[in-house]
C-alpha positions in Angstrom: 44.9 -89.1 -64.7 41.7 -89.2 -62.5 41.5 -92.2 -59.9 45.0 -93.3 -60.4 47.7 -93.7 -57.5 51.3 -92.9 -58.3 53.2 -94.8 -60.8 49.9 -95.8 -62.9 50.4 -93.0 -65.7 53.5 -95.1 -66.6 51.4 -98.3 -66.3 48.8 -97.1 -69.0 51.6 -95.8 -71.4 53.4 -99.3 -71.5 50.1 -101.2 -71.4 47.0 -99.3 -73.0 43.7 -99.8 -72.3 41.5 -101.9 -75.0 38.4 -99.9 -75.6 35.5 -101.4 -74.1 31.9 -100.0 -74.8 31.0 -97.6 -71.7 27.9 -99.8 -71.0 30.2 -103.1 -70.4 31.6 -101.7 -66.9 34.6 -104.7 -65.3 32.1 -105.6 -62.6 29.4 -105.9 -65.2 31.6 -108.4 -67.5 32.6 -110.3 -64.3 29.1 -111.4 -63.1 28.0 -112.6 -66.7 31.0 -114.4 -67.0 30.1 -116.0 -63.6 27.0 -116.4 -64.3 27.6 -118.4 -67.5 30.0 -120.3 -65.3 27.1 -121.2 -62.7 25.0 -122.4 -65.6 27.1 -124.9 -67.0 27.5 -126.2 -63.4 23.9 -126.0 -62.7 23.3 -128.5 -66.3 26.1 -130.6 -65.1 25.1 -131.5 -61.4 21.5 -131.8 -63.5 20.0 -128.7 -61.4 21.3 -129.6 -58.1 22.9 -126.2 -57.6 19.8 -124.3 -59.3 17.8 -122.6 -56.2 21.0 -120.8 -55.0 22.0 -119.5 -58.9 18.5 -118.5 -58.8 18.4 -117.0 -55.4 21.9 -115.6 -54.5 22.0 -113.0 -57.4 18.5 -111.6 -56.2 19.1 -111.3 -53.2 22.6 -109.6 -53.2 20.9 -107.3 -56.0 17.7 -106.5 -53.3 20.1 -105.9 -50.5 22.5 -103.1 -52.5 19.3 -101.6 -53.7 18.3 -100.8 -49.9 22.0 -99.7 -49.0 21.8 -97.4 -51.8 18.5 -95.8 -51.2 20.3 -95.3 -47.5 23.8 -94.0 -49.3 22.8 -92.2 -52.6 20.4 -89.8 -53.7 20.2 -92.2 -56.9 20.3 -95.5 -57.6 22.8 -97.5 -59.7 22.8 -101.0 -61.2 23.7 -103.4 -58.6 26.7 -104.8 -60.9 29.1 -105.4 -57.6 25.9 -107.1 -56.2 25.4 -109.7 -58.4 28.7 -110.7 -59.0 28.8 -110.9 -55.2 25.9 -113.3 -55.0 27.5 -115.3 -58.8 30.5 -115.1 -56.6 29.0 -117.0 -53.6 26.5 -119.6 -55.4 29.7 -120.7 -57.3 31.7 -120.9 -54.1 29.1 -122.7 -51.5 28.1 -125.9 -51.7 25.7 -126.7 -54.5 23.1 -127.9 -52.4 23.6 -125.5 -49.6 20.5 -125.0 -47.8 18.5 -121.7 -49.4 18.2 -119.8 -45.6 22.2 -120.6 -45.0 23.3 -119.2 -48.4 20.5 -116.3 -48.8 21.7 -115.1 -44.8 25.6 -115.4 -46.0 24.7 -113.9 -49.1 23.2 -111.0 -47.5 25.7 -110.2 -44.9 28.4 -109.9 -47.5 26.9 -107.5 -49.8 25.7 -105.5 -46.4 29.2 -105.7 -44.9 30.4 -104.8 -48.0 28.3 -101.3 -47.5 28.6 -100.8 -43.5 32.5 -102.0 -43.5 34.7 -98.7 -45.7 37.4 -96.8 -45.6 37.6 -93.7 -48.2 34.7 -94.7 -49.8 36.5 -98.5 -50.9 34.7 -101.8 -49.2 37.8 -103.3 -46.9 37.4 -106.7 -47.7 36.2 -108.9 -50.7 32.5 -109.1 -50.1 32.5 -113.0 -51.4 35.7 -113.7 -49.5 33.9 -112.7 -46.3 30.8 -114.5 -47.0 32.4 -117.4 -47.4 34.4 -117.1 -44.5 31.1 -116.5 -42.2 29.4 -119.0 -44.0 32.6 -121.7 -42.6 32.7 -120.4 -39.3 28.7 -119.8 -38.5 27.1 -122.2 -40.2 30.4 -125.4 -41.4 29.5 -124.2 -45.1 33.1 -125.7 -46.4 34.0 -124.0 -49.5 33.2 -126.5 -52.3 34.9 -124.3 -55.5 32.6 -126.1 -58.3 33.9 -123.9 -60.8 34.9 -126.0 -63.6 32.9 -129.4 -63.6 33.1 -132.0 -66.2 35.6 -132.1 -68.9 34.8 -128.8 -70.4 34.9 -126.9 -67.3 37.9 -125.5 -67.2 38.4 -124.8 -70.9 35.2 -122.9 -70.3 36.8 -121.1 -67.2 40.2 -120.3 -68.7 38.0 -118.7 -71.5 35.8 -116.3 -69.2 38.7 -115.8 -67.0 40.4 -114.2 -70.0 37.5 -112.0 -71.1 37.4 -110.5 -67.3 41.7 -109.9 -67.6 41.1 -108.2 -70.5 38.3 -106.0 -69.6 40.2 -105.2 -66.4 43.6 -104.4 -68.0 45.3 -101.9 -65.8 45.3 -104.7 -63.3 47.2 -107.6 -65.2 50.0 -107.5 -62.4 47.7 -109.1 -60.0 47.1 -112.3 -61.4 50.6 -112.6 -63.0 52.3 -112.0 -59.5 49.4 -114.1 -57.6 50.8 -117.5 -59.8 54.5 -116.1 -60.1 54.6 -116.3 -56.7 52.2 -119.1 -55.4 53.5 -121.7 -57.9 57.1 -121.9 -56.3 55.9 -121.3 -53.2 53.9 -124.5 -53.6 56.5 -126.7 -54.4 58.0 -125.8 -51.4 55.3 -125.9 -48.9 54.9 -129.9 -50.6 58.6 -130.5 -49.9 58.3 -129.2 -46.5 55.0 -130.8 -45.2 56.7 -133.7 -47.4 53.8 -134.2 -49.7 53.7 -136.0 -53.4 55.9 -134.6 -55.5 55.3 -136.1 -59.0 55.6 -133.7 -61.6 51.6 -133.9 -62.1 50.5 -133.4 -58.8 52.6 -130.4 -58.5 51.1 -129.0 -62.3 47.7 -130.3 -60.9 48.2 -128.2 -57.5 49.4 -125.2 -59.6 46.2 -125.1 -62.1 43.6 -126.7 -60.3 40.7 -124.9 -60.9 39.6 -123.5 -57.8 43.4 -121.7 -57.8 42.8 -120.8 -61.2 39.2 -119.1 -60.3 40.9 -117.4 -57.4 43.9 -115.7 -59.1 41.9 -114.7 -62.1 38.5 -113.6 -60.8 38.9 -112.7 -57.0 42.7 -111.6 -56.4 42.2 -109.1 -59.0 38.5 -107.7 -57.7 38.7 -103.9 -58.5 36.9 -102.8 -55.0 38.9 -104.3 -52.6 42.3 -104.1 -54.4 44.9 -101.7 -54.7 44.9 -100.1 -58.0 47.6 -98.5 -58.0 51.3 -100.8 -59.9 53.4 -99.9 -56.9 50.9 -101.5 -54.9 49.6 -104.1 -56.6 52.7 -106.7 -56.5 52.6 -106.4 -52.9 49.1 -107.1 -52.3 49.2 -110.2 -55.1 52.2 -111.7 -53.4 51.3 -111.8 -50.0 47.6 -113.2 -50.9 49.9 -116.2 -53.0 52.1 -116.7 -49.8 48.9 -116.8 -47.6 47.3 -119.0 -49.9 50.3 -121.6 -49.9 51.1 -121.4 -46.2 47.4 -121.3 -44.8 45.9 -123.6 -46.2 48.2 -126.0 -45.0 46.8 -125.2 -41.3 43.3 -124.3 -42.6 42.7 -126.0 -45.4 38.6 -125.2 -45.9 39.4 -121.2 -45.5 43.3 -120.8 -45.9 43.4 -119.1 -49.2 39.8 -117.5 -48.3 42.0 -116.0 -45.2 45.0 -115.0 -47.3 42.6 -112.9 -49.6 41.4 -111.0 -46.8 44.8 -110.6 -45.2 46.1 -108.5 -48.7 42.1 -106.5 -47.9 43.6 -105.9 -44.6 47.5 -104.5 -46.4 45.2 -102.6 -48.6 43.9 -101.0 -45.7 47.4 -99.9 -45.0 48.6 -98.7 -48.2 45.2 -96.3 -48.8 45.9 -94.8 -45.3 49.8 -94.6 -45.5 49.0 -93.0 -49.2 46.5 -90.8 -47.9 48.4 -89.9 -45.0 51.5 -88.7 -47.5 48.5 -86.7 -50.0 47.6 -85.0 -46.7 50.7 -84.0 -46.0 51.2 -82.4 -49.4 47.9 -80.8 -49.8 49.0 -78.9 -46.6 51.8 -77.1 -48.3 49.9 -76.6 -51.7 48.1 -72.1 -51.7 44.9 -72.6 -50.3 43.4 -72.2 -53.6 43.9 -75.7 -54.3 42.4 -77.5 -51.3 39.0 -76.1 -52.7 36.2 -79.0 -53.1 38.7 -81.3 -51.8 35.8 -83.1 -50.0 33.5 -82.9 -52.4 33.7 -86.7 -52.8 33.5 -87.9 -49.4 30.5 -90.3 -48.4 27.0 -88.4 -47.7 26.5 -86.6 -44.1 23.6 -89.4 -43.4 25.8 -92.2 -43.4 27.9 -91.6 -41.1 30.5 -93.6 -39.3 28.1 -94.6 -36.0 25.4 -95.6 -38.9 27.4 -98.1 -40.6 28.8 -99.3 -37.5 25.5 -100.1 -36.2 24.7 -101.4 -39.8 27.3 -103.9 -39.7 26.5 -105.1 -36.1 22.9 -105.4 -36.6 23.9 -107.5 -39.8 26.7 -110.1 -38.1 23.4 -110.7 -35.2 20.9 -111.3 -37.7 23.4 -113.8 -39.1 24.2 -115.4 -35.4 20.2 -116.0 -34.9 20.1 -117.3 -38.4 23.0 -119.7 -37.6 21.5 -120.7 -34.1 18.2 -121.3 -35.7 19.9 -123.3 -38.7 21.5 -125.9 -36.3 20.2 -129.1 -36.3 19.7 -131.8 -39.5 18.5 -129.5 -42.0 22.0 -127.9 -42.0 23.1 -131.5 -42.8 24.4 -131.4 -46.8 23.4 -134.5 -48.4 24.4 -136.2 -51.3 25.7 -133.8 -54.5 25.7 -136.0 -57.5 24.3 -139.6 -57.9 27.4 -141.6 -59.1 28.3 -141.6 -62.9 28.6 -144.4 -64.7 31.4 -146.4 -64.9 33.0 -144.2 -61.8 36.9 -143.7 -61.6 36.4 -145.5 -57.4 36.1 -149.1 -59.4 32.8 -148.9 -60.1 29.3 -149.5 -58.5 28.1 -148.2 -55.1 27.7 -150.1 -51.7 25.7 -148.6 -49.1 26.6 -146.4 -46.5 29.8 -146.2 -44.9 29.8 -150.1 -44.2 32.5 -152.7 -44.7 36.0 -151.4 -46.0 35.0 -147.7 -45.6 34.6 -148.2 -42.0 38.5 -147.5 -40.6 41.2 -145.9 -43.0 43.7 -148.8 -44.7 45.9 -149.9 -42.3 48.8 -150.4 -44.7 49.4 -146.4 -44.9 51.3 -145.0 -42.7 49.7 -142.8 -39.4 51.8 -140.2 -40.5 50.3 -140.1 -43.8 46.9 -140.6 -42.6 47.2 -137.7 -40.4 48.3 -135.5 -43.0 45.6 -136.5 -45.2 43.0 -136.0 -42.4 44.0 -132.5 -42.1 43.4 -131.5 -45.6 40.4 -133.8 -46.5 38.3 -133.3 -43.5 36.1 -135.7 -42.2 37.1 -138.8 -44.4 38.1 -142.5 -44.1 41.5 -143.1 -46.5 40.9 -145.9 -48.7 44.4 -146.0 -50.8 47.1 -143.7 -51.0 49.7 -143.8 -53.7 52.7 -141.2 -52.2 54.3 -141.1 -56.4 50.9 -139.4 -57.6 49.4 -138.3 -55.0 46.0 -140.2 -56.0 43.8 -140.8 -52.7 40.8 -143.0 -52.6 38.5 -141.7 -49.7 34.5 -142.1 -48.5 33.6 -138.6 -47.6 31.1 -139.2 -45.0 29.6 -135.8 -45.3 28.1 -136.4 -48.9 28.3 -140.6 -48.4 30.4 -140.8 -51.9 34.2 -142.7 -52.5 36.1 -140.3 -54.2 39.0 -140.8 -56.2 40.9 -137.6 -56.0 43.9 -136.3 -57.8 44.3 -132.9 -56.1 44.2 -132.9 -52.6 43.7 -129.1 -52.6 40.1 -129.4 -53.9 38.5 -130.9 -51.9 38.8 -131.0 -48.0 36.0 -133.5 -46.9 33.4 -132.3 -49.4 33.4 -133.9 -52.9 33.5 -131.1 -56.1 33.4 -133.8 -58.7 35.9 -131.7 -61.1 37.2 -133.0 -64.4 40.1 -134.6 -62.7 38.2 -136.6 -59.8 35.7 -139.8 -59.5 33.0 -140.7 -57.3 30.5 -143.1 -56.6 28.1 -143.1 -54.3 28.0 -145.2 -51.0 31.1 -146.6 -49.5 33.2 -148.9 -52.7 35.0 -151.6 -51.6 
């Protein structure tokens, strides 16, 4: 079978294909799906989030166009492109300024082009623009991919068209939450975290885990495609996921995606290495037009190196540039009526949000610190995990029932409250 690895004949016979018209490519299905996604978000945070849905997808689009008039003597629909920038308007904050998210936006889908090996990008383009965005520019990943009551019905239902369109690669996802759920429950009881049987369903299915085990674990580019492969690659993303984020909780499981990119890496070359060595004891009759699918002459190795270097320093004086209070996020959401935090809105981070409640422990408080970020702890209940915090990055009290979510910057998710100001 064409563009298989070994063991994926098997694969197709146990589990075949559902046919899908030609002109409905995975990649294709995946961006509508997100895009749908980034719609209802954009209605529910009342247009908030609308520049980047509007902006992202054009210029990820613009960007492959150029890299393809460098790479091919033809130009394809930028598919990988958009779903690349749906990817990243989803994942940023919604009110990310335009220059931060258009410059991350941009380096992804170009380090996505410059950054190869046999052909196949290295690393999730998204994951990595996310991770630049974090490092360069304190973009915190803010995961609105499910808001409001309907949200994650309406994600659970995409999520299965994209499954089903990408069949062969079902193991992915099932091993990704095989693994990571277990693996949770452990991490809680080590790091001694709440473990009421809803915090742990809520840290299992929260949406932003859900969105990352169904849409970006199973990315066709960037992961291994062959079954061998594939449980290897989903369980060490799920173990980096657990373990990571409880040192980095913004990027963790952003980390632990690109740490199964980089055992990818390892299993194309080790597989490669073992064709090679089989190729060399085939007649010579056989080798011919072997390279026939290797990259064009013109972009060569030195090009996309200098490619990706002049990319990551346009990026550095975008981020130099962007420092100061315009790279400031302000305020997502203005509070909703009748909000979960007890109700109307004070001002500022006055009065009781000014120090964390004294009556909770300076263990727990430093625990909680870690994975909310810049916060003042209101309440703490250790039975169900519900904390009350003023994020003073957004200046809202949020009432959260997932820690995992959120990490100093509010997401407003079915399960959460806010208000804005400081509640007392």
């Amino acid at each position: 079978m064409i563009g298989t690895e070994p063991g994926d004949e098997g694969r197709h016979r146990v589990l075949p294909v559902l046919r899908w018209p030609a002109w409905l490519p995975p990649a294709r299905v995946t961006w509508v799906c997100l895009a749908i996604l980034a719609a209802y978000g954009t209605v529910f945070l009342k247009g908030i989030s609308l520049p980047s849905l509007l902006l992202l997808p054009v210029v990820a689009a613009g960007v492959d166009l150029v890299f393809q008039r460098v790479r091919f003597p033809t130009l394809r629909f930028p598919d990988a492109a958009l779903a690349t920038g749906l990817f990243l308007t989803l994942l940023l904050p919604p009110n990310v300024p335009v220059l931060i998210a258009g410059t991350v936006t941009m380096a992804a889908v170009a380090l996505r082009h410059a950054v190869r090996f046999r052909g196949r990008p290295v690393m999730n383009p998204a994951a990595m623009g996310l991770l630049l965005g974090a490092v360069l520019f304190g973009t915190a990943p803010a995961w609105w991919v499910a808001l409001g009551p309907y949200g994650e019905v309406l994600l659970l239902g995409l999520a299965a068209v994209v499954v089903a369109r990408n069949l062969p690669q079902w193991q992915l996802p099932a091993t990704f939450f095989g693994i990571y759920a277990p693996f949770l429950v452990i991490e809680r009881v080590l790091f001694g975290a709440a473990l009421a049987p809803r915090v742990l369903f809520l840290g299992v299915f929260d949406p932003s885990v859900l969105f990352f085990g169904l849409f970006m674990v199973s990315e066709p580019r960037s992961a291994p495609s062959g079954s061998a492969a594939q449980p290897l690659y989903a369980g060490v993303v799920a173990l980096g996921a657990v373990f990571l984020s409880a040192v980095l909780p913004a990027v963790g499981i952003v980390v632990a995606l690109l740490l199964g990119n980089l055992l990818t890496v390892v299993l194309r070359w080790e597989s490669g290495r073992t064709t090679r060595v089989g190729v060399q004891n085939r007649p010579s009759k056989a080798r011919k037009g072997a390279r026939r699918d290797l990259p064009l002459a013109r972009w060569s190795a030195g090009r996309r190196t200098g490619a990706a270097l002049l990319v990551l320093l346009l990026v550095g004086v975008v981020a130099v540039a962007s420092i100061g209070p315009s790279a400031t996020p302000s305020v997502l959401v203005s509070a909703p009526s009748g909000g979960g935090s007890g109700g109307g809105s004070g001002g500022g981070g006055s009065g009781p949000c000014a120090a964390d409640n004294p009556s909770i422990p300076s263990a727990t408080l430093t625990s909680l610190h870690r994975i909310l970020g810049p916060s003042v702890i209101l309440s703490y209940s250790s039975t169900t995990g519900i904390t009350v915090f003023f994020d003073p990055v957004n200046q809202v009290t949020v009432t959260e029932t997932d820690l995992y979510e959120d990490y100093g910057y509010a997401e407003f998710n079915g399960d959460d409250f806010a208000v804005s100001g400081c509640v007392p």
